[in-house]
N, C-alpha and C positions, 0 to 999 in steps of 0.2 A: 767745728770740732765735734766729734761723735760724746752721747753723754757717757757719763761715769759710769754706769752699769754696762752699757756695749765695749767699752774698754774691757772691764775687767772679765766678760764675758769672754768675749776672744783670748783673752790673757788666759782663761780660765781654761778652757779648749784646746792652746794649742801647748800647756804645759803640765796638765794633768796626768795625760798618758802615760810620762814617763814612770810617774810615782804611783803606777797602777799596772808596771810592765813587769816582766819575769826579774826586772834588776830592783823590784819595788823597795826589797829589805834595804841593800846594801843604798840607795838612794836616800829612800829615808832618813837612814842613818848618819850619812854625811852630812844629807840638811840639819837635822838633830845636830850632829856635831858642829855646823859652821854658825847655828844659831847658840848653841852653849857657851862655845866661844865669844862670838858678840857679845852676849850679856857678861860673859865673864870681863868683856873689854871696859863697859859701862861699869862694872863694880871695881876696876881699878881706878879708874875716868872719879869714884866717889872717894875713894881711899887717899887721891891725889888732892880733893877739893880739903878734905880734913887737914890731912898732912901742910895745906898749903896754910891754913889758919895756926895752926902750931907755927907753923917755921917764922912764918912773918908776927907774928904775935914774940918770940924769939927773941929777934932782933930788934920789936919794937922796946922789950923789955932788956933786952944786954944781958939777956941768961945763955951764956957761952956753952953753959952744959947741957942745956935745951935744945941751941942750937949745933950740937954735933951728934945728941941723939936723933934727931929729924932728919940727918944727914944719913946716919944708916938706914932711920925707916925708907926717907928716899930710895937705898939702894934695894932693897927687897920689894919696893913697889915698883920701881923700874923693873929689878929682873921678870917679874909677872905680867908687866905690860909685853916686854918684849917675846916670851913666853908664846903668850897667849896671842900676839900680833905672828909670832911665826909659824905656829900651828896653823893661823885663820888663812895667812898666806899658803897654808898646803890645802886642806880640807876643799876649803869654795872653791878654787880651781880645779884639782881632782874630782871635785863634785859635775864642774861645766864639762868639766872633756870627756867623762864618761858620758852625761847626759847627751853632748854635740855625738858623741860616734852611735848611740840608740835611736835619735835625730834622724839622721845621716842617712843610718840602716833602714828605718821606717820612711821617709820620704821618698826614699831609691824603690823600696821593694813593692809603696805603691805607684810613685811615678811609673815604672817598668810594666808592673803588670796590668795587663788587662791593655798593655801599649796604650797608658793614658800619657807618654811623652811624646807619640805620636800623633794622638788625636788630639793633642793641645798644638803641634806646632800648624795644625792642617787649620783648626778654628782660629786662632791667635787671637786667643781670651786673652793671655797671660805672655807679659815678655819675660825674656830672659829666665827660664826657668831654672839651668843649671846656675846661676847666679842666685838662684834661692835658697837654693838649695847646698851652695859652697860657701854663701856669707853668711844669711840673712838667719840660719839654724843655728850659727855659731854667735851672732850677736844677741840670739834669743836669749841663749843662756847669761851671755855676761851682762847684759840688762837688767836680766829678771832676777838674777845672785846680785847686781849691786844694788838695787834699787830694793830687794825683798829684806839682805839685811842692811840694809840704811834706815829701811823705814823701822824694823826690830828696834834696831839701834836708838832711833829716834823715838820712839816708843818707852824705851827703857829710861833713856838718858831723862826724859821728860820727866817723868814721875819721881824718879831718885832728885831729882834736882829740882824740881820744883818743891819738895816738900823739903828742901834744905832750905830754899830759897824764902818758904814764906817762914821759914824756924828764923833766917836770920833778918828782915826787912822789918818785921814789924809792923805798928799801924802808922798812918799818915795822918794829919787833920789838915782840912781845906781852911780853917777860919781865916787864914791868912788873904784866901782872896772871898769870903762876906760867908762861906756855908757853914755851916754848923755841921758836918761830915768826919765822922773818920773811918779812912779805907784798913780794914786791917791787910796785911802782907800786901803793901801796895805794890813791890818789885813784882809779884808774880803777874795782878792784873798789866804794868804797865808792859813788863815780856807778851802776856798775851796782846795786850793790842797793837804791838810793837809787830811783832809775827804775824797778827793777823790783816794789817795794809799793807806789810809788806808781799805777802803773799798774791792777795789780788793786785797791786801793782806789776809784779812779775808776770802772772798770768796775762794782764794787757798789754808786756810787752814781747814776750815769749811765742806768743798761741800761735803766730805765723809759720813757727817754725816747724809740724807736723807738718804738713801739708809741701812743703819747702825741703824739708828729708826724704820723703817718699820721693818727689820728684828727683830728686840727687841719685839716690840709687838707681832710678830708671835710668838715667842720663849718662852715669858711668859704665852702667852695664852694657848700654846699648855704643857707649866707644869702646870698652873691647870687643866689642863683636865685631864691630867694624872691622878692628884693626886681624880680627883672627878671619874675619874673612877674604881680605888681602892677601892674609898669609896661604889659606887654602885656596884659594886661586889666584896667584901670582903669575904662572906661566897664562892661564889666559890675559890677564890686564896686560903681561908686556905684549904679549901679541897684537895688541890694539891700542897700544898703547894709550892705555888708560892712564896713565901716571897723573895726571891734570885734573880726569875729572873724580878720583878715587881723592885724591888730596883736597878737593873742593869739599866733595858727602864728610868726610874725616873734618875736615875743621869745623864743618855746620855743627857735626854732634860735639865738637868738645867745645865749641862756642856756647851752644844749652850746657854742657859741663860747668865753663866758666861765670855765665853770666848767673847760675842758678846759683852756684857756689859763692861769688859774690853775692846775693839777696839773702843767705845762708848766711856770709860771714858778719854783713853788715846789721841781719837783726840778734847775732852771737853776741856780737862786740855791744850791741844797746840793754842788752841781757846781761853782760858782765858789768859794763859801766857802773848799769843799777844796784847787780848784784853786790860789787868791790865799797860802793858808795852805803849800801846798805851795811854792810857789813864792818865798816870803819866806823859810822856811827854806833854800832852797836859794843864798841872797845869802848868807846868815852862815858858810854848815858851811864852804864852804873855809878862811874864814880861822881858823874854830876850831882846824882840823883843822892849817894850815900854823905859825902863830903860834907853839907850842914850838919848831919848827924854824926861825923869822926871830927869837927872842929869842937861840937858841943861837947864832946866828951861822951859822948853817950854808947859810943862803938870804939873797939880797937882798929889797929890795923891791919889786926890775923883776918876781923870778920868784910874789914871792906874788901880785903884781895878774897876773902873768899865768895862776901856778893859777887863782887864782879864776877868769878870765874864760874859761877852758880848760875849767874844772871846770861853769863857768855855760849851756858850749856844748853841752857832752856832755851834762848831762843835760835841756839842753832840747832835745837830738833826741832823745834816750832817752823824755821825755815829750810823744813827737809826737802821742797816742793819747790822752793826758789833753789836752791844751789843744785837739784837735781832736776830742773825743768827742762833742760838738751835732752838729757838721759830718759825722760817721760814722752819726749817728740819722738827720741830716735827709734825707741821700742815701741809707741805705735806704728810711728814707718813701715817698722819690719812684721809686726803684729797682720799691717793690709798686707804685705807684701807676700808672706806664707799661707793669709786667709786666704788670701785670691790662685796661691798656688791651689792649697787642699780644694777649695771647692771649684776647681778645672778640674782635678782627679776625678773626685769624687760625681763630677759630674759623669752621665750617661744619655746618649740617644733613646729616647723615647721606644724609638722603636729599630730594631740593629738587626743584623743577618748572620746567621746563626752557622757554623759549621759542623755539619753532624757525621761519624762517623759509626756508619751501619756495618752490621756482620751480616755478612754473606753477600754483600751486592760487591759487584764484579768493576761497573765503571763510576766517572766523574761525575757530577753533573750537579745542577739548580733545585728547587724550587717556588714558585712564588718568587724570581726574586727582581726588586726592583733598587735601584741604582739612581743614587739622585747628589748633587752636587752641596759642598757646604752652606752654598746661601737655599739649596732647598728645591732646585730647577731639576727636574726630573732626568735621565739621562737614558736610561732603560725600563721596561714595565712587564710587571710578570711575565719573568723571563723563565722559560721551563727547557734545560739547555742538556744535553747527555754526550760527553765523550767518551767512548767505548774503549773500552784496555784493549789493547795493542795496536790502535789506530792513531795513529802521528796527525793532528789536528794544525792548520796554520789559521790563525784570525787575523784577517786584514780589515783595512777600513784608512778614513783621512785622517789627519792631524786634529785632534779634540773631538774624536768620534766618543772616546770612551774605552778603550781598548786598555787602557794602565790599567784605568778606575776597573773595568770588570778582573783584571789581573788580580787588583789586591783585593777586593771583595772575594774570588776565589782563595785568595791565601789566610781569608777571615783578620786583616786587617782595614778594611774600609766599614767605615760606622755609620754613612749616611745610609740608609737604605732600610728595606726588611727583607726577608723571606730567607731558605737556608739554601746552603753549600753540601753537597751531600760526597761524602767519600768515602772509600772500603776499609772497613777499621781493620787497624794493624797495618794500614797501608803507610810506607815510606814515601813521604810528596816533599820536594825540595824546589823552591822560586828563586830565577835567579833574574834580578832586576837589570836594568840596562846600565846602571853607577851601581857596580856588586862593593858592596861593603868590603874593605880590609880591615883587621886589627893592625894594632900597633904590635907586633909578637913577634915572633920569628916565624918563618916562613912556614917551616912543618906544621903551627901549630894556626897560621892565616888559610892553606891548605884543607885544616880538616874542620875547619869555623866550621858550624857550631857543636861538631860533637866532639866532646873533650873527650869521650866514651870511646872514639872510634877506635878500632883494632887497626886500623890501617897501619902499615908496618912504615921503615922510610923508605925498602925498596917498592913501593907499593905507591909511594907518595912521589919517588924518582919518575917510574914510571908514567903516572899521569903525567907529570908536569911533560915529559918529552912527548910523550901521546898528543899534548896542547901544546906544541913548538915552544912550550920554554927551557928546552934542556940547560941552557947557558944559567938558569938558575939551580939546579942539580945539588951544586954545591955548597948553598949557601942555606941550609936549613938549618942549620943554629944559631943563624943572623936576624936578630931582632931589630926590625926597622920599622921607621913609617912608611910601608908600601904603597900606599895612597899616593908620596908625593914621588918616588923610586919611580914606579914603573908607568909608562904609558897607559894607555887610555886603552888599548888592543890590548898590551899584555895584560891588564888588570882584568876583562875581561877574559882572555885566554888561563886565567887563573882561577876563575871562578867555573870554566870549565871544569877544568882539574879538578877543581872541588869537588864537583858532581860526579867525576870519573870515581873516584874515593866512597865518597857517599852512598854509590849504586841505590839512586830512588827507583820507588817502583812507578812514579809518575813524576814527570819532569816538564816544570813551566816556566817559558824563557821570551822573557817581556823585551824584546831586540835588544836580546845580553849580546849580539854578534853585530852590532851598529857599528861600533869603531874599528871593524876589520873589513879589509876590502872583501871583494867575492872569494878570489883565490882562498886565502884563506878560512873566508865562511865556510865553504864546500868543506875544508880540511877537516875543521871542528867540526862540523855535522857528519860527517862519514866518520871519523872516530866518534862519536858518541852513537852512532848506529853500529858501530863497531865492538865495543868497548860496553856498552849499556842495551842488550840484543833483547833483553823480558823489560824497559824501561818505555812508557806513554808518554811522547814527549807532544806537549801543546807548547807553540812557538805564537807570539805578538808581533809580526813586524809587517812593513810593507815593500820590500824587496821581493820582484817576481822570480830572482833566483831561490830564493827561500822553497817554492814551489812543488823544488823537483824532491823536497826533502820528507814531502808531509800527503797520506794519502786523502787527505780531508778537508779543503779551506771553506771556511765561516767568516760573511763580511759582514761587517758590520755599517749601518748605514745612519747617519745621524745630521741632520740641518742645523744651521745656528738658533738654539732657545727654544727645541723642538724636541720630540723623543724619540730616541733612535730602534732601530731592528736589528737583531742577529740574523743573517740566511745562507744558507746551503748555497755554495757557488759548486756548481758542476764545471 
């Protein structure tokens, strides 16, 4: 287990920000408020312990008028509990789900930027990121609200009730067994030692369980993945029918679901044993402890119900740490779980390749720039590269030459490398990969991804689509679907065409977006986009010699295995 201080360090880290963001007033405030309350909960919790010495004092005495006046105070001390219990149930929650959606918004907007959900899933520092980001944010706050005012609570209850507790206990003398001792307010030391084995016993049977939560999160997160990646590729498994060995990978991970779960439930369940065990002795000892001194006479029966229930309070804040030790495993859990998100963001490539966009240069091109794989294997080396505006470039080369990789380095997404990207500022550059992204949206609005800005009209958006043979779509631009699993492999591509048709980039990079269409159709899309896109630079990635006839300029690229490859001029 990490020490005390890296705990609350991290604790400290990753919950500060909120009460230090643009919503710092109205947070604070809430905290302020779910804490007033609490204490307002503990000064009923004392109101109760008084009231409770009257009433049974009452009844030990047969004052019928005594006891139907404690009957009303009862009832005004209840309406204040309940009160003050159903405010606390608004405040603290309202407090978490504003704080979960500032959460939410700040982990998105650094996940996204800088495409550090990108450059995490390429290293895989960090599993399951959108699972940290959809649970592990939200269980921050209900954590850190149950356990911040429990311990208030527990805090508060202590000192109110311990100094009732040593008003009522008194002193003790040991003579009885040979000392000459007397403990004054013995009930309060015998709650502290009472609390305090009980504590460290908890802790030796507990501490497993950190380490055993963390792992549980991994293990469920990693079977819905599974199962969501089934779902997004379904038509290839039945194609190969995979059904056999996809049901095999699926049980293994929920076999680690199960069996951890079990090692989870089995050290819960030796956690509650103790706790329930602990806690049933802790109903009896006061009255053990008081009963010589209510048979001697020396106490009533107002003051033993109220030992007791004095005695019941102290050591159930003193045992704030045993009844909440799950609640202390789980939010460190989540604690590694967000640290290790943040510092994958927050991480950065030493050294990374820069996109610069200069005024007045005319074409594409490099410098310095060198390309190297995530474990660190070089792939390209000061690469000094120029595609001239209105020359149609084709880059060939083999299978794991490098050709993606120099793709998204050009689009200033690839982080392994150094040296820059140089392009004509103000220039419109549009990449379309060989798997073109869809949203989940309606079609008009899948069409003009990513500019929500475009002016594209829908006769405009008609158009393209027919220009890319998908008129049979035409119709259905207010139809919001999963186009991903809707349309083939060719129309998705022939859609992303469209895109571009819409977009009119002034330089256009097409990493074999035309792989899943035969030639026929290649030739079609390339002649409407020489059609349709006439002032547009298109740089083409594929290795089809029909490609050839489309492009005044092929660049092969030439690369051995574990070796560093060349760009060159193929005549």
């Amino acid at each position: 287990m990490k020490s005390v201080s890296s705990y609350f360090g991290d604790w400290w880290r990753l919950v500060v920000p909120y009460f230090r963001s643009e919503e710092r007033w109205i947070a604070i405030g809430l905290l302020v408020g779910a804490i007033v309350l609490t204490l307002a909960a503990v000064t009923v919790n004392v109101a109760f312990s008084e009231w409770n010495r009257r009433f049974y004092d009452s009844l030990q005495n047969k004052d019928e008028a005594a006891f139907w006046i404690e009957m009303v105070n009862f009832g005004w001390i209840a309406a204040l509990a309940i009160a003050f219990g159903v405010a606390r149930g608004l405040v603290s929650p309202y407090l978490r789900l504003r704080w979960r959606r500032w959460l939410t918004g700040h982990y998105l907007s650094h996940w996204l930027d800088g495409r550090g959900y990108y450059r995490i899933e390429l290293e895989r520092k960090v599993d399951n990121a959108d699972q940290r980001i959809a649970e592990d944010l939200r269980l921050l706050g209900f954590y850190t609200m149950t356990l911040l005012l429990g311990l208030i609570s527990a805090v508060a209850t202590l000192i109110s009730f311990l100094f009732i507790l040593w008003q009522l206990s008194g002193p003790i003398s040991l003579s009885g067994i040979g000392l000459d001792v007397v403990i004054p307010g013995y009930m309060v030391w015998a709650a502290l030692i009472y609390a305090f084995l009980g504590t460290w016993l908890a802790n030796l049977v507990g501490r497993r369980l950190i380490p055993l939560n963390f792992l549980q999160q991994r293990y469920e997160a990693n079977f819905r993945f599974g199962l969501m990646r089934v779902r997004e590729n379904a038509e290839g498994i039945a194609l190969y029918r995979g059904e056999p060995r996809e049901n095999e990978v699926l049980e293994e991970k929920f076999t680690d679901v199960f069996n951890n779960a079990w090692r989870v439930l089995v050290t819960e369940m030796q956690l509650v044993f103790y706790q329930i065990g602990y806690g049933q002795l802790a109903i009896i000892f006061p009255y053990i402890v008081t009963a010589p001194r209510f048979f001697a006479g020396a106490i009533t029966l107002g003051v033993v119900m109220q030992t007791a229930q004095a005695f019941g309070q102290v050591q159930t804040a003193l045992s704030f740490f045993i009844d909440n030790y799950t609640n202390v495993a789980e939010l460190r859990a989540v604690m590694d779980r967000l640290k290790g998100l943040q510092d994958a963001i927050e991480e950065r490539p030493a050294e990374n390749i820069t996109v610069a966009a200069e005024p007045g240069r005319a074409d594409v091109g490099t410098s310095g720039l060198d390309l190297a794989l995530p474990n660190g294997q070089t792939l390209l080396k000061d690469l000094d590269l120029v595609l001239p505006k209105g020359t149609s470039t084709l880059i060939t080369g083999t299978s794991g030459s490098g050709k993606s990789t120099l793709f998204r380095a050009m689009a200033g997404i690839w982080p392994f490398g150094r040296g820059r990207v140089l392009i004509p500022a103000g220039a419109r550059v549009l990449f379309l990969p060989q798997k073109p992204y869809i949203p989940i949206a309606t079609l008009r609005d899948a069409v003009k991804y990513p500019d929500d800005n475009s002016t594209a009209t829908d006769a405009d958006i008609v158009s393209a689509l027919e220009a890319a043979r998908l008129g049979h779509l035409a119709g259905r631009l207010d139809e919001e679907a999963h186009w991903t699993n809707t349309l083939s492999g060719g129309e998705q591509q022939r859609l992303a065409i469209a895109r571009a048709l819409v977009f009119k980039p002034d330089w256009l990079f097409l990493d074999e977006a035309t792989a899943s269409l035969d030639e026929a159709n290649e030739a079609a899309v390339y002649g409407v986009l020489k059609e349709w896109l006439p002032g547009t630079t298109m740089i083409s990635i594929g290795h089809r010699p029909s490609l050839r006839q489309w492009h005044e300029q092929r660049l092969e690229l030439k690369r051995a295995p574990g070796e560093t490859g060349s760009l060159n001029v193929v005549t």
